[in-house]
C-alpha positions in Angstrom: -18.9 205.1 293.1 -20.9 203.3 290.8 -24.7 202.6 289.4 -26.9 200.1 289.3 -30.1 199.7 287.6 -32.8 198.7 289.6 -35.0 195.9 289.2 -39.2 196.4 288.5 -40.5 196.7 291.3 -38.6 199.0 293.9 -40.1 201.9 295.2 -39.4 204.9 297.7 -42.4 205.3 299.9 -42.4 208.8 301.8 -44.4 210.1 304.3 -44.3 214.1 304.9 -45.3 214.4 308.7 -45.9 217.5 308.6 -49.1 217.7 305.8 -49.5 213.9 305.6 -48.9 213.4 302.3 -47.5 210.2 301.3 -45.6 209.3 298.2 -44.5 206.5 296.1 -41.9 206.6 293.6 -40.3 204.1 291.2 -36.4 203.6 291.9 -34.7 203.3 288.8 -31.1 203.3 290.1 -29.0 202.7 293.5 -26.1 204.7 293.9 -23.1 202.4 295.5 -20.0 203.6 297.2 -18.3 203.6 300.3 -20.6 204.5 302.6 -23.3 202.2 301.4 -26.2 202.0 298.8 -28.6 205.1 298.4 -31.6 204.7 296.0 -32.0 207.3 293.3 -35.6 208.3 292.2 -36.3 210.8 289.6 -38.0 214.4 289.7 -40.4 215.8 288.0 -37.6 217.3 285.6 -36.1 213.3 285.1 -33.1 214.3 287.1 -32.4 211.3 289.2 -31.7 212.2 293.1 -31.7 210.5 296.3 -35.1 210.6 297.9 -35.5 213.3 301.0 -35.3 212.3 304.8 -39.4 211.6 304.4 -38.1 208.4 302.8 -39.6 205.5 305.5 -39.0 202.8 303.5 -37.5 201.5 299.8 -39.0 198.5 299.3 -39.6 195.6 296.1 -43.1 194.8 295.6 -45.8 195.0 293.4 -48.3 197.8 292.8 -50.9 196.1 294.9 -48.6 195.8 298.2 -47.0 199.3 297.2 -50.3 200.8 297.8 -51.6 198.9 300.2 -47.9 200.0 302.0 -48.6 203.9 301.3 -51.9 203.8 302.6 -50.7 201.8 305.9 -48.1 205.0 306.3 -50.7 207.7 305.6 -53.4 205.3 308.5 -50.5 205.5 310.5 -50.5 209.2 310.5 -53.8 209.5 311.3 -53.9 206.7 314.4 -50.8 209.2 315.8 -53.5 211.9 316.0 -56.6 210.1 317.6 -57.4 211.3 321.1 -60.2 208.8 321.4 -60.8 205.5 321.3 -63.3 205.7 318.8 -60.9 207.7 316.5 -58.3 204.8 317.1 -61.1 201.9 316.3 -62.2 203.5 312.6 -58.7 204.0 311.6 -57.7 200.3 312.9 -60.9 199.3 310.7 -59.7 200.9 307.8 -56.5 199.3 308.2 -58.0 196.2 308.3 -59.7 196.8 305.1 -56.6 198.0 303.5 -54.6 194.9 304.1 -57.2 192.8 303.3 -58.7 194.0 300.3 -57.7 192.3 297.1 -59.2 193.4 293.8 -62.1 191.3 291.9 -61.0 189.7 288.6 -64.5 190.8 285.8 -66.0 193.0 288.6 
């Protein structure tokens, strides 16, 4: 087994189906062995572990596209609980928004 740093920018985006909540954290290592390469993220004590089955994707990006990727999960989410169509329209707005909103350089 060994460890290898990982680069700026990779990230462990999680999405808890049961509340919703969605996470991102940094990766700061992958952990390499036999049966294949596991990202490590730390806790809130800065123990490094490997992040939890609500893990859908470890990705390198940049801030911008990390968030623009969390919110997509969490607009997900919601689109999986519309019952109507009108439900399904505002969140496929929103998502339309998200991916296509890009931030204002002086305002």
């Amino acid at each position: 087994m060994s460890f290898e740093i990982a680069e700026p920018g990779w990230v462990a985006i999680g999405r808890d189906d049961v509340t919703g909540r969605i996470s991102v954290k940094h990766v700061g290592f992958f952990e390499v062995d036999d049966e294949g390469i596991r990202p490590l993220v730390k806790d809130h004590e800065g123990v490094f572990w490997e992040p939890g089955p609500e893990t859908v994707e470890v990705i390198k990006t940049d801030p911008l596209h990390a968030a623009k990727l969390a919110w997509m999960h969490k607009l997900a989410g919601m689109a999986e609980r519309a019952t109507t169509s009108a439900e399904f329209d505002a969140v496929e707005g929103l998502a339309d928004f998200v991916m296509n909103w890009e931030p204002r350089n002086g305002g």
